[in-house]
C-alpha positions in Angstrom: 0.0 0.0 0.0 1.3 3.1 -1.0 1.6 5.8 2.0 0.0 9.6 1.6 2.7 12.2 1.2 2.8 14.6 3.8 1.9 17.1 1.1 -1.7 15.4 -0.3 -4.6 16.8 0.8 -6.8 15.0 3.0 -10.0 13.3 1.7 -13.4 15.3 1.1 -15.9 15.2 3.6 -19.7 14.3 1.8 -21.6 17.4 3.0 -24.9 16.9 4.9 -25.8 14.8 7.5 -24.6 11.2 7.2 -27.1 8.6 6.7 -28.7 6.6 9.4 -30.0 3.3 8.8 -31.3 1.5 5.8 -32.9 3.9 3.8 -35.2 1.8 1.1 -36.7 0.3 4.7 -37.6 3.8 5.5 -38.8 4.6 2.2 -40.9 1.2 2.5 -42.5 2.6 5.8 -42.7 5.9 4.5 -45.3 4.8 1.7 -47.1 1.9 3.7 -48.1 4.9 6.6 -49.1 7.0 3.5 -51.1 4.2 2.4 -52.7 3.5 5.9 -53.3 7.1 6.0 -55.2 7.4 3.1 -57.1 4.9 4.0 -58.4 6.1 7.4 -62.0 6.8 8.3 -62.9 9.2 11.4 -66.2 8.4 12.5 -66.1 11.1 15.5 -69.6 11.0 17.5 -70.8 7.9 15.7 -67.6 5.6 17.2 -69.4 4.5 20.1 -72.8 3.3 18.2 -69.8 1.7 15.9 -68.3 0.0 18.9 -71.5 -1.6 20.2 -72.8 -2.7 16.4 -69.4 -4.2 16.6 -70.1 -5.9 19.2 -73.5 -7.5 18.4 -71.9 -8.9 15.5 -69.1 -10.4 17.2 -71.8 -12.1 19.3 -74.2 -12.7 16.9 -71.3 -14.4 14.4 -71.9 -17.8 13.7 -68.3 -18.1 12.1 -65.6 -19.4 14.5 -65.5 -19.5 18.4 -67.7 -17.6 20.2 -67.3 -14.1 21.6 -64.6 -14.3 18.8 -63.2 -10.8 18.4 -62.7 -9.3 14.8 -60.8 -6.3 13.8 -62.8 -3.0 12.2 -61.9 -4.0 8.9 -63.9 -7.3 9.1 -66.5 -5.6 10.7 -66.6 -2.7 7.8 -66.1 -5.7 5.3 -69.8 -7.4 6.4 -71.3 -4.1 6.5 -70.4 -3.8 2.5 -71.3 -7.0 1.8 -74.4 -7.0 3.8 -75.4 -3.5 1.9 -74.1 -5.1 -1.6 -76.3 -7.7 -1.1 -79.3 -5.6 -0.4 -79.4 -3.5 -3.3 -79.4 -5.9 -5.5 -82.7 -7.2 -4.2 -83.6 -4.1 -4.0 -82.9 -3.5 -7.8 -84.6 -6.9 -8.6 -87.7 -6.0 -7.2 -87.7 -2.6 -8.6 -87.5 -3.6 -11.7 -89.9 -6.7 -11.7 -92.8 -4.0 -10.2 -91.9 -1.9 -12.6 -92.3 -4.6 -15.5 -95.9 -5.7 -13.8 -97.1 -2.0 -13.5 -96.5 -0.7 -16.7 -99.7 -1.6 -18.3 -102.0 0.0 -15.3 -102.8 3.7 -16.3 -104.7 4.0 -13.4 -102.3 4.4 -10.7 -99.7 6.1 -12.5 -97.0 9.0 -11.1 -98.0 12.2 -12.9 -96.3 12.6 -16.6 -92.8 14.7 -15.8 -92.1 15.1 -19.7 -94.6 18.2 -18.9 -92.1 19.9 -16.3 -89.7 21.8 -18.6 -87.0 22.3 -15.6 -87.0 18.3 -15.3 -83.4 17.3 -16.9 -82.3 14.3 -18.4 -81.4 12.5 -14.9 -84.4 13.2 -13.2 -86.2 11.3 -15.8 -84.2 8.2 -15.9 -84.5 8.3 -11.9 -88.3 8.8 -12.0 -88.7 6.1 -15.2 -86.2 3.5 -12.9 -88.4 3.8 -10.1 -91.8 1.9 -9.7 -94.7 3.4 -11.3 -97.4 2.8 -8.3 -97.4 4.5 -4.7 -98.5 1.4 -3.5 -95.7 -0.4 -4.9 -93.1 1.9 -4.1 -94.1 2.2 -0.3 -94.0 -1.6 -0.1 -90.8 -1.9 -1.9 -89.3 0.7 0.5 -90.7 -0.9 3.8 -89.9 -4.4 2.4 -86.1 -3.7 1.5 -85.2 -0.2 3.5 -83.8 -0.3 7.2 -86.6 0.6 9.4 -85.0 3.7 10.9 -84.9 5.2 7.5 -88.5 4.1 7.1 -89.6 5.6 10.2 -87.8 9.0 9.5 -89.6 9.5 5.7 -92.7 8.3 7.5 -92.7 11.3 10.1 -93.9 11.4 13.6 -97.7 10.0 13.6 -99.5 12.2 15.8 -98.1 16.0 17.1 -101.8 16.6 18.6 -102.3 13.7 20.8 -104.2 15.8 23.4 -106.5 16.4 20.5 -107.0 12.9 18.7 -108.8 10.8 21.3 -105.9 8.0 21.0 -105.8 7.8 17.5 -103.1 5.7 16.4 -102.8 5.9 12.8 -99.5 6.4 10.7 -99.0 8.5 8.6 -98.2 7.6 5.0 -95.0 7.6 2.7 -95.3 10.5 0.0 -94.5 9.5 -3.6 -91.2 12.4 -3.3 -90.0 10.8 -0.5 -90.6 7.5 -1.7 -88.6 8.4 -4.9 -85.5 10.2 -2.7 -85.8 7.2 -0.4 -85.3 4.9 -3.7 -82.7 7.7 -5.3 -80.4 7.7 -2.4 -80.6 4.2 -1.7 -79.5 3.1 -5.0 -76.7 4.6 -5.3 -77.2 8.0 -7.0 -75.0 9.6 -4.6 -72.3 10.2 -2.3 -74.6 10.5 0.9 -78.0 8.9 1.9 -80.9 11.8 1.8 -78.9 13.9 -0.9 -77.9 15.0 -4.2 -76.4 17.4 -5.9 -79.3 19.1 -7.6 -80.9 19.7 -4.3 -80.0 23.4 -3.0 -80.0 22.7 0.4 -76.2 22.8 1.3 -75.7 25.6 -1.0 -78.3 28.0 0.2 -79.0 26.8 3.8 -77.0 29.2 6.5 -76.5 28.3 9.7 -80.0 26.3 10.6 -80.1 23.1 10.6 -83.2 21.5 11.7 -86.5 19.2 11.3 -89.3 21.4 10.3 -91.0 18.1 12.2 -94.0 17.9 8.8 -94.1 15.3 6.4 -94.9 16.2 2.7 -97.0 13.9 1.2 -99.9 13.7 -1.3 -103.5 12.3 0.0 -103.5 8.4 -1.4 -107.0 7.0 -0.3 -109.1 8.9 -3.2 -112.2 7.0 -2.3 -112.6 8.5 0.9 -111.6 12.3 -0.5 -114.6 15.0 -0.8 -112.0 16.9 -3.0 -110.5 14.3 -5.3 -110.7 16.3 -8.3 -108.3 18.9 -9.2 -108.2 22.7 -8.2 -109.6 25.0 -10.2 -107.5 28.5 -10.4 -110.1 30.2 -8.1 -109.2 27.8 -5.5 -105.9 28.2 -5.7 -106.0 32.1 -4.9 -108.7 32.0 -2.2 -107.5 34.4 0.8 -105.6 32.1 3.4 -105.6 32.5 7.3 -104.2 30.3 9.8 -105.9 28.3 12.0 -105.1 26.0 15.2 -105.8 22.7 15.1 -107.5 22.1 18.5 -110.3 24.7 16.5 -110.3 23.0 13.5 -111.3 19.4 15.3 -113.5 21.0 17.6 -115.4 22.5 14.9 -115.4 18.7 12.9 -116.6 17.8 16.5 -119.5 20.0 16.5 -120.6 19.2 12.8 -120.4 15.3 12.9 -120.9 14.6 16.5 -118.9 12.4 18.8 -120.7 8.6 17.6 -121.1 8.0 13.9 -124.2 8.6 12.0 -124.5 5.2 10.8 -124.0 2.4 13.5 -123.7 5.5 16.4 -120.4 3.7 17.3 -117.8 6.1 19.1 -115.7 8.3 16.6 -112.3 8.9 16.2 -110.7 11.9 15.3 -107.1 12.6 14.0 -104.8 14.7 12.5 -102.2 14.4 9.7 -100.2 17.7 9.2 -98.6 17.3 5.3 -95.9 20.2 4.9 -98.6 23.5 4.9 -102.0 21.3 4.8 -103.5 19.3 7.2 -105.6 16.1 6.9 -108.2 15.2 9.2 -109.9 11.9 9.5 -112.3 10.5 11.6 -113.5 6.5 12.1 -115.2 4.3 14.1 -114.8 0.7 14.8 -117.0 -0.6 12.1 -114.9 1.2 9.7 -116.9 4.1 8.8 -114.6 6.8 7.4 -114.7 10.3 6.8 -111.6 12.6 5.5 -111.8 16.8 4.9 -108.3 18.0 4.1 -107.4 22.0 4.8 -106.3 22.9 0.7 -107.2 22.0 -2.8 -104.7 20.1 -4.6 -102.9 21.4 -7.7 -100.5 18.8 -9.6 -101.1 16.1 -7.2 -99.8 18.0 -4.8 -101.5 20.2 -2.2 -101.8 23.9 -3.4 -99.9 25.1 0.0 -97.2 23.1 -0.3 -96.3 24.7 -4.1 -97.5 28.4 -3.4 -95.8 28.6 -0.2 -92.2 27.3 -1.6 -92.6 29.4 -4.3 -93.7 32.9 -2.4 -90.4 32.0 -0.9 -88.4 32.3 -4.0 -90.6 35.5 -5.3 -90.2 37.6 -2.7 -86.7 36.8 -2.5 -86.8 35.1 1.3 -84.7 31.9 1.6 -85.9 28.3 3.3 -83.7 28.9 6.1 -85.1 31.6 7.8 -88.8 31.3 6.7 -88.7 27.8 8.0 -86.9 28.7 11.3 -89.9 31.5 11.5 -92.7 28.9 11.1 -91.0 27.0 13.3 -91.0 29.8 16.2 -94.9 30.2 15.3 -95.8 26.6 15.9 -97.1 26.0 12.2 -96.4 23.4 9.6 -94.2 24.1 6.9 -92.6 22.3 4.2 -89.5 20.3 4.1 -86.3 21.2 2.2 -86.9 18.6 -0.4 -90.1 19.6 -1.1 -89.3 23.1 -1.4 -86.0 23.2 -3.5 -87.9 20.5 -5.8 -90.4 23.1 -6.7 -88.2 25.9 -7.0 -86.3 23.6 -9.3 -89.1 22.2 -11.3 -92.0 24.9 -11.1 -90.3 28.5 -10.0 -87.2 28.0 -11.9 -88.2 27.4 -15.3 -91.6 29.8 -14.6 -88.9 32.8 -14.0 -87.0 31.9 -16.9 -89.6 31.7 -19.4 -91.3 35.2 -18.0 -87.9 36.9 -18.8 -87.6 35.7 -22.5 -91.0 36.5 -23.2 -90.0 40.1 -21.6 -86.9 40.2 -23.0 -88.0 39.3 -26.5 -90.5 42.3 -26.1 -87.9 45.2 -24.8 -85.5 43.5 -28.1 -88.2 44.0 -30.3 -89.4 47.2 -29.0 -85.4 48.7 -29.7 -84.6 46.9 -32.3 -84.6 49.9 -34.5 -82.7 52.3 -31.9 -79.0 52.4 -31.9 -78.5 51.9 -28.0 -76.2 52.8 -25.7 -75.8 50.2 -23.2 -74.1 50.1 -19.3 -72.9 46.9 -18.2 -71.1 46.6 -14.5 -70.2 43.0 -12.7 -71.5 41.7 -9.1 -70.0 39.4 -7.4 -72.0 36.7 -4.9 -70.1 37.2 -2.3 -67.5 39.9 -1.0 -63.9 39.6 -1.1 -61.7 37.4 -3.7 -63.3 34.2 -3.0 -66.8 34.8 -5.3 -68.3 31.5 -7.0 -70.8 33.4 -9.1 -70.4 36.9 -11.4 -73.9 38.7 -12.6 -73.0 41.1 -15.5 -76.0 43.4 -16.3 -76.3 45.5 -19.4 -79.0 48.6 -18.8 -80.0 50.4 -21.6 -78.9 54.0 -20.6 -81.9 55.9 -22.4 -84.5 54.0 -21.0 -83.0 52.2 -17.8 -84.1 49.0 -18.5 -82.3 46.1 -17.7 -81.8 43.8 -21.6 -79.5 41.1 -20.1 -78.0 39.2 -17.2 -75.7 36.8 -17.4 -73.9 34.7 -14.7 -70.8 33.1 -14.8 -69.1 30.0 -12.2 -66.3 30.9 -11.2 -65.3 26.7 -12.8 -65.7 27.9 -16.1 -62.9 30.2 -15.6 -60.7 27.7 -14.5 -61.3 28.7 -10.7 -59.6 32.1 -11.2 -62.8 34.5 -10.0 -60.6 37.8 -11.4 -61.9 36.3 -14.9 -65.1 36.3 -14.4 -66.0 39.7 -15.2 -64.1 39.8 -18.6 -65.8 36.5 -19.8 -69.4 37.6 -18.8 -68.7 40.9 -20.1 -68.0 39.5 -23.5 -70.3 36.5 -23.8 -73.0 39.0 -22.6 -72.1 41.7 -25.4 -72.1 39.4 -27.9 -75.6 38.2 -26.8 -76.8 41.5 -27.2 -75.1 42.5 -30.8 -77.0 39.5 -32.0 -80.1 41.0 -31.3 -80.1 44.8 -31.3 -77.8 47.2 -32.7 -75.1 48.4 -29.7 -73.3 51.4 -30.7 -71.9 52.8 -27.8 -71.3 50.7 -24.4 -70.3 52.0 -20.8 -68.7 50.3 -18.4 -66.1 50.8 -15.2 -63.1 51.3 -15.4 -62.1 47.5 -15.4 -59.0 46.9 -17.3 -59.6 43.7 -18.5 -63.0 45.3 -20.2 -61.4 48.0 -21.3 -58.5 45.6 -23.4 -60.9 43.4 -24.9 -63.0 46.2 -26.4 -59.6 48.2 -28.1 -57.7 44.8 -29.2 -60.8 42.7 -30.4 -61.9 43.1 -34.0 -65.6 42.2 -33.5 -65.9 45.5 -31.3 -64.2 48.0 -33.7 -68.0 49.8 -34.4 -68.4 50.0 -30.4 -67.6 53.1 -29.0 -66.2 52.4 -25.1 -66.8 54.9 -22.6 -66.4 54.7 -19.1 -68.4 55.9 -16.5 -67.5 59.6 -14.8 -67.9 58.7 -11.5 -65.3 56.3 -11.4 -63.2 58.2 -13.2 -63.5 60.9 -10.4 -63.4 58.3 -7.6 -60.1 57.6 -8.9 -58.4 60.7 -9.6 -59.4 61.5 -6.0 -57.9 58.7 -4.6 -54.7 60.3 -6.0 -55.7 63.5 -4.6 -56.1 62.3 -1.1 -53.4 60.3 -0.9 -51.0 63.3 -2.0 -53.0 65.8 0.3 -51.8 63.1 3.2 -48.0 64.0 2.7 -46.3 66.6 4.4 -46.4 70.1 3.1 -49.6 69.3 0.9 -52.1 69.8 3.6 -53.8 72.9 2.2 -54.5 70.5 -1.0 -56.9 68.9 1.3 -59.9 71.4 1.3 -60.0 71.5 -2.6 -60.8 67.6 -2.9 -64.7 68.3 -3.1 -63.8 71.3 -5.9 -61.7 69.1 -8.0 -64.2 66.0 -8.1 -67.1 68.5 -9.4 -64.7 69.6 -11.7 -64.2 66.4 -13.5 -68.0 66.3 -14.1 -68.3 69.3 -15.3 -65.4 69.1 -17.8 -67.1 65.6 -19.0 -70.2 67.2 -19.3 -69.0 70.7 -21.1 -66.9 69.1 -23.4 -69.5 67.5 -25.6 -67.7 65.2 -27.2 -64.2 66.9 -28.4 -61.2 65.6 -26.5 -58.9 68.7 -26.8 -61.8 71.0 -25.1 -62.2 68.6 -22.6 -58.0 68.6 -22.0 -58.5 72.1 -21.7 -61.3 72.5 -19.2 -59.1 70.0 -17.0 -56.0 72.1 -17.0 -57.9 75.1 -16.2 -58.5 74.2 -12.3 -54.0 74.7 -12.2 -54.7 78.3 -13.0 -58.5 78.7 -11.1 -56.8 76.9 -8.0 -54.0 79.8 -7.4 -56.7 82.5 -8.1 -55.7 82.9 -12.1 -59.0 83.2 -13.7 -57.6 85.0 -16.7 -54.7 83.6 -18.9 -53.4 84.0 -22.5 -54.1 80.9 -24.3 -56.0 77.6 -23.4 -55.1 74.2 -25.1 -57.6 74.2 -27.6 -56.3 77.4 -28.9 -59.5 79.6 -27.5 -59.0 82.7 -25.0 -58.1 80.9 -21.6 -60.7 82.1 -19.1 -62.4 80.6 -16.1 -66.0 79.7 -17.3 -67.8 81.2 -13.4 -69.3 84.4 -12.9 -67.5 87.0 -10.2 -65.9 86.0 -7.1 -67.1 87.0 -3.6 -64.5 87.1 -1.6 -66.8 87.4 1.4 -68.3 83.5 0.5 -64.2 81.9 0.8 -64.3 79.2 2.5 -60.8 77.6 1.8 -57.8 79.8 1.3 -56.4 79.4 -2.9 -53.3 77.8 -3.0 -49.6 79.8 -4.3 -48.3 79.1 -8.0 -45.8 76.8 -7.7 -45.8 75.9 -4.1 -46.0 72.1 -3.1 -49.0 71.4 -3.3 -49.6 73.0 -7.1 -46.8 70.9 -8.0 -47.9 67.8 -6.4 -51.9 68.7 -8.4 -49.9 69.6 -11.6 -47.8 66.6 -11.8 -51.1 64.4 -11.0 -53.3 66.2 -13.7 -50.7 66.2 -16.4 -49.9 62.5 -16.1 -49.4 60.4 -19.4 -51.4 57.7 -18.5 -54.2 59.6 -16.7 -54.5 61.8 -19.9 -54.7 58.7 -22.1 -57.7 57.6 -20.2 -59.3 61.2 -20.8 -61.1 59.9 -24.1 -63.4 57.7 -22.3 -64.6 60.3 -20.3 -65.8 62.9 -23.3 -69.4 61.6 -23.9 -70.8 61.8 -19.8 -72.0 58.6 -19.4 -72.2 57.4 -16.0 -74.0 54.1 -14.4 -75.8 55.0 -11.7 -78.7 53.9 -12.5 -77.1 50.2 -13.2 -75.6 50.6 -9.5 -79.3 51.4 -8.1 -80.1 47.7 -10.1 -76.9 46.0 -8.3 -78.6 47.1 -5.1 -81.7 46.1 -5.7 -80.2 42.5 -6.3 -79.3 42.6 -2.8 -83.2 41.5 -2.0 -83.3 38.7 -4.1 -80.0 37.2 -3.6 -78.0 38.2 -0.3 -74.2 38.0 -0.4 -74.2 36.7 2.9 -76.3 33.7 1.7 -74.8 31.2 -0.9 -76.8 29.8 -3.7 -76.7 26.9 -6.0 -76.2 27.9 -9.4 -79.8 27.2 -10.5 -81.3 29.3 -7.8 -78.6 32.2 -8.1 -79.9 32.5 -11.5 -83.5 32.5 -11.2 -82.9 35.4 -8.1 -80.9 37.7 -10.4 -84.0 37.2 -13.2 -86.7 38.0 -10.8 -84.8 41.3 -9.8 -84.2 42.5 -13.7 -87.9 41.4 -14.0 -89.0 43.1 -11.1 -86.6 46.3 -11.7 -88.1 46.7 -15.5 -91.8 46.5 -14.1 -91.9 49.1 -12.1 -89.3 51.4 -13.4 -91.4 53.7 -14.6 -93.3 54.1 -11.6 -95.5 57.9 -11.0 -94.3 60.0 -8.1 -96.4 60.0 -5.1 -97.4 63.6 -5.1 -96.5 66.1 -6.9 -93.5 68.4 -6.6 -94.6 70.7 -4.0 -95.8 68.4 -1.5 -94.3 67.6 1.5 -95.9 64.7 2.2 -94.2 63.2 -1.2 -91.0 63.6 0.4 -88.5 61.3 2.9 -85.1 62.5 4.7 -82.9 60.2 3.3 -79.1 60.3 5.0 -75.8 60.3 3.1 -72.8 58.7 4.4 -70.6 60.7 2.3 -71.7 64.0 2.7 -73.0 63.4 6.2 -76.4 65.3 5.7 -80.0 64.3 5.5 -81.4 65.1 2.5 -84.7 65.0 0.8 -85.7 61.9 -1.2 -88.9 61.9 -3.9 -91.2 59.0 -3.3 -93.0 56.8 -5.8 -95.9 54.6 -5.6 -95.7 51.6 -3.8 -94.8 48.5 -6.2 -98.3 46.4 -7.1 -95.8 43.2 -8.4 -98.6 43.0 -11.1 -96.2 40.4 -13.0 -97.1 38.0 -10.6 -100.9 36.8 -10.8 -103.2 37.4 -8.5 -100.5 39.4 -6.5 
């Protein structure tokens, strides 16, 4: 071996720490934790019912030695296979009923083709299911777990102190019975629940059982009211009732022993989301039924109107149901209700607005418009799921379109949302009237898309004042906040009524309107009188004489701080490119007024499926349109025609014209 000179240097050192162990054994363990990981379930407050189920099956196991224990993967095993098992007889039996049923037109669900909200799915759900209610409700107490049974079926009697120990149940309703059979097939995720239903979206923070069972009448022989409700019915004046009345009146009118064989009678109660059934038997079987509403589409006129009064006058279930809750009444479920805002309201709202918006197209189509369009978001902050853009036509402030993007087409980037609902909304309205000019904010994504694409090139863009103002301001204030610009402060309010009135004195020519602008340098230092403006016309102040008695801020010196700092921000490149947009006065307050008015219909405190979202923002355009051209109260000189209304800004009360009240006449019967 040959020896190291004293010369060589010594050997490298690997840098880091050395290694420890055998590192594809840690690698191993690594991934098999990761796998055991991923594979974890956390069953929280339901451990201990687990625990004891498991228990019962360890004891009840034929398999083995008794009081053999098994680990929780044998036990969730069984439960699989045991729930396997099941739906298959479940699916046998669904589709041998539905096989022997198909041929009896008597007993048949209601045709959905007729329900134009009704998608594909729903249909191949309804046409999977079996066609009779009796069938159904068999199949479901035949093959269903009892507790899930129980809970569809509701509690039987919340009057006892009323019924005279009735003890009749109360019957499965054929949109339960369908949920039951939806969930339990498989159609989703979670028992009770799919996608289409709004509950999770729209619900807040309550979370309870409205404790009433919705569910349609199914012994027809024994129904007065059989037939369906005529119109008239339907908008009969409602009240409310108790229930102890009710039954003593049915008391009074058919006595306390039946007419027939003068046996003893007994009455009871079956509460059905808004309606109420009441029946009353003896033991010979003598029956009689009344029921509280007419039914309307095999369902109970109550339980649609109510739901749907919901929607219209833009409450959500949450709330409404928490208040009939608090008032002791009956009131539908959530199923029930977001089925008929899916299936009834929904579609209802959608095909009033095409009708009226077919009718404001037509009505313009001749005009060359100038349109406003701004964006609202759902929800405030940078975390939006929905974006409404509305177009207003500026002449006659009526709203011509809203559209509504998700914030998934955009790829989950909600800053995109404006731009793409801006454009798909334009282009929606070129196709049908003739757009010539279009205001907006000063969003610069709008703004790029209008100058760079070619489909735009015969839209003029203009943006609205007020903005334009609110941001020059900014600028103002921020450089009336540094020191030695103080005195800048008290002309804020002067230089923001300037910018109007240069946009609105201009009339159209860009070089006046530069000129107007640069006149507040020479007004601001008490110059009303200088050689030559911009534009080439005699520079002079456009006001009247000064009283110097009526000063209420002291001018500012030429060339001090503070005229520099206003001079620098007035002459600005970029700000002076953006002058243009501001030439023909167009502003969108009106549009904003709309934005607000959304605020009844769709809070951004409350989420909203997508479906719903859309049908709220329609029913404000619709209800914004129809009464937009309301009369004033009383005329001019009236006081009574008159409110204080409070600004935040200026911090004065000020007074506000009324209008007549709203009569909602697009609603029938309103």
């Amino acid at each position: 071996m040959e020896s190291v000179g004293a010369g060589a240097p010594p050997p490298k050192r690997p840098r880091g720490r050395p290694p420890s162990g055998n590192p594809p054994a840690k690698r191993a363990y690594s991934l098999d934790r990761a796998k055991r990981e991923g594979t974890r379930v956390y069953l929280l407050d339901s451990f201990p019912s687990w625990v004891q189920q498991k228990k019962e099956f360890e004891t009840s196991s034929g398999d083995g030695e008794a009081g053999k224990k098994s680990s929780h993967a044998e036990f969730a095993n069984h439960l699989l296979k045991h729930h396997s098992d099941r739906l298959c007889r479940l699916c046998k039996r669904s589709y041998q009923i539905s096989v022997e049923t198909q041929t009896n037109k008597d007993d048949t669900l209601p045709d959905t083709s007729t329900i134009g909200s009704a998608g594909n799915d729903d249909r191949k759900r309804m046409s999977s299911t079996p066609h009779t209610s009796k069938a159904r409700r068999q199949l479901v107490e035949d093959y269903m777990p009892s507790p899930i049974v129980q809970h569809l079926a509701g509690p039987s009697n919340q009057h006892e102190d009323i019924m005279e120990g009735c003890t009749e149940e109360s019957d499965l309703s054929d949109l339960e019975i369908d949920d039951a059979l939806d969930s339990y097939r498989g159609d989703d995720a979670t028992f009770g629940k799919r996608p289409d239903d709004e509950e999770t979206a729209e619900s807040e923070v309550f979370h309870f059982d409205t404790g009433s069972c919705d569910q349609m009448l199914e012994d027809e022989s024994v129904d007065p009211h059989s037939g369906e409700a005529s119109s008239d019915e339907i908008d009969d004046a409602k009240c409310i009732v108790s229930l102890r009345e009710i039954t003593k009146l049915l008391q009074n009118v058919y006595g306390a022993n039946c007419s027939k064989c003068s046996d003893k009678l007994i009455y009871s109660t079956n509460p059905i989301g808004t309606a109420v059934i009441f029946k009353w038997s003896c033991s010979n079987g003598h029956v009689g039924v009344w029921h509280s509403q007419p039914r309307f589409s095999n369902m109970f006129s109550g339980n649609i109107q109510f739901p749907s009064a919901v929607v219209l006058s833009g409450n959500n279930f949450s709330k409404m149901a928490l208040f009939f809750k608090f008032c002791k009444i009956h009131f539908v479920s959530s199923t029930t209700f977001f089925r008929v805002q899916r299936l009834y309201v929904s579609p209802s709202v959608k095909d009033e607005w095409r009708t009226h918006q077919s009718s404001l197209f037509e009505s313009l189509k001749e005009q060359q418009l100038c349109v406003a369009g701004d964006g609202r978001t759902d929800s405030p902050g940078h975390c939006a799921q929905y974006c409404t853009y509305s177009f207003m036509d500026t002449s006659g402030s009526k709203i011509l379109h809203v559209d509504v993007v998700d914030v998934r087409e955009t790829g989950g980037k909600s800053t995109n949302m404006e731009r793409l609902a801006f454009e798909r909304g334009l282009d929606y309205l070129m196709a049908n009237v003739n757009v010539t000019e279009v205001v907006t904010d000063a969003h610069v994504q709008t703004t790029a898309l209008i100058k760079n694409c070619e489909k735009y090139e015969n839209v003029e863009h203009s943006i609205d004042v007020w903005h334009g103002a609110k941001n020059f301001v900014k600028k103002v204030i921020a450089l009336s906040q540094m020191k030695g610009n103080e005195d800048l402060r008290l002309w804020i309010p002067a230089i923001r009524n300037h910018f109007w009135h240069c946009s609105r004195e201009c009339a159209g020519d860009v070089l006046k309107l530069k000129a107007l602008w640069w006149s507040m340098l020479h007004h601001i230092v008490n110059e009303h009188d200088w050689v030559l403006s911009i534009d080439g016309s005699i520079g002079k102040c456009q006001h009247g004489e000064l009283d110097p008695s009526e000063r209420n801020k002291p001018w500012l010196k030429k060339d001090s701080p503070p005229h520099a700092a206003l001079r620098k921000a007035m002459t600005n490149k970029r700000f002076l490119n953006m002058l243009p947009y501001y030439k023909n006065f167009k502003h969108t307050g009106n549009l904003e007024s709309f934005h607000n008015h959304m605020l009844m219909y769709a809070s951004k405190r409350c989420s909203y499926s997508f479906e719903g979202y859309v049908t709220r923002m329609l029913l404000s355009a619709i209800d914004h349109n129809y009464h937009s051209d309301r009369e004033y109260a009383a005329p001019k000189d009236v006081v009574s025609g008159y409110r204080q209304k409070y600004s935040k800004r200026t911090r004065k009360w000020a007074p506000e014209r009324l209008k007549v009240a709203k009569d909602y006449g697009y609603i029938p019967n309103s």
